[in-house]
C-alpha positions as CSV (number, residue, x, y, z in Angstrom):
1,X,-10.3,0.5,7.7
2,X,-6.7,1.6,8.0
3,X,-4.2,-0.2,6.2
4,X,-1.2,-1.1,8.3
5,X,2.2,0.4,7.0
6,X,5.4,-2.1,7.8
7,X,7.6,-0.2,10.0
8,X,11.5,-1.0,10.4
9,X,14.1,0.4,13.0
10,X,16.9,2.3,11.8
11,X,20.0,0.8,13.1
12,X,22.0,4.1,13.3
13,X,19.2,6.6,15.0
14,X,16.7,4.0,16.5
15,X,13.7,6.0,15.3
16,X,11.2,3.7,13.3
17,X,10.0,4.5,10.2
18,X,7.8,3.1,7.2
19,X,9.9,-0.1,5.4
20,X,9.6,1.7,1.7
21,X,11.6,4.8,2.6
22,X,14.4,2.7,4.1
23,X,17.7,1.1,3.1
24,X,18.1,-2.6,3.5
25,X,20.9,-4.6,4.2
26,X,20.7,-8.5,3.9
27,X,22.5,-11.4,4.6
28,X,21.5,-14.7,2.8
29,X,24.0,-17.4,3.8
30,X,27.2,-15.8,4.3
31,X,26.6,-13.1,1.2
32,X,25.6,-9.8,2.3
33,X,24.0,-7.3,-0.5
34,X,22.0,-3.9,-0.5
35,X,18.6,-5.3,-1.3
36,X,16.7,-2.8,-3.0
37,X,13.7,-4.7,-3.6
38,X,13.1,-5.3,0.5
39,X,12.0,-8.7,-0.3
40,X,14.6,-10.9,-0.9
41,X,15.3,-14.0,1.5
42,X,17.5,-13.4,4.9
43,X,18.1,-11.3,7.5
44,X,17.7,-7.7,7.2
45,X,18.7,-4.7,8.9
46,X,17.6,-1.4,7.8
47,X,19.3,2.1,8.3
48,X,16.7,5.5,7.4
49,X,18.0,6.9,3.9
50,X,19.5,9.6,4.6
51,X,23.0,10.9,4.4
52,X,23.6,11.5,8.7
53,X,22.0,8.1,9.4
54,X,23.8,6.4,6.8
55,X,27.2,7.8,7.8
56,X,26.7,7.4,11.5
57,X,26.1,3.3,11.0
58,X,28.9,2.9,9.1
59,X,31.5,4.8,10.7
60,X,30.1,2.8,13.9
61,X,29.9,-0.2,12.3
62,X,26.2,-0.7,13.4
63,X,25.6,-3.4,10.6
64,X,27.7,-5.5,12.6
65,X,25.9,-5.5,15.5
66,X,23.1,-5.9,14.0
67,X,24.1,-9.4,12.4
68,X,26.3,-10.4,14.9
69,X,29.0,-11.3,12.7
70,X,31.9,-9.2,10.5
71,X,29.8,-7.6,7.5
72,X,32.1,-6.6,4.4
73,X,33.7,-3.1,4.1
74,X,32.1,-3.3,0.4
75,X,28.6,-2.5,1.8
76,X,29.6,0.0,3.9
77,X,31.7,1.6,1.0
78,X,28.2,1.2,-0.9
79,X,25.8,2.6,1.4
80,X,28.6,5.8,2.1
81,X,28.5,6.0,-2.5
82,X,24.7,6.2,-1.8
83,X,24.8,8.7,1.2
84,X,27.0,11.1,-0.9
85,X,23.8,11.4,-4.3
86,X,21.7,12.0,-0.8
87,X,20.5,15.3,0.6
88,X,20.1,15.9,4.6
């Protein structure tokens, strides 16, 4: 038997890949963090880790979108710090 792998959609390039290798985004309430655990309670949006995705959802904002609602510069400014220890 084949164990299923949890897939997520990357917000910046749409292409879906396995949960583990992505980024998460959460908003719990109105606090929005980088949840690196992938478990914590909330909405989630994902973006793939690496440096072109990451940079592409947050110079379009894509979070956003995803949430429907205003998501603080911080993360972004966070996600583009963890973009830049990234190789393509």
């Amino acid at each position: 038997m084949i164990k299923h792998i949890p897939e997520r959609k990357c917000v910046a390039c749409g292409e879906h890949f396995p949960q583990k290798t992505m980024i998460k985004v959460t908003k719990s309430g109105d606090t929005f963090f980088i949840d690196e655990t992938k478990k914590a309670n909330g909405r989630g949006a994902y973006v793939c880790a690496n440096r072109k995705c990451i940079e592409l959802a947050c110079t379009k904002k894509q979070f956003n979108r995803s949430f429907k609602t205003s998501v603080p510069e911080e993360i972004y400014e966070e996600l583009l710090k963890l973009s830049q220890n990234m190789e393509d």
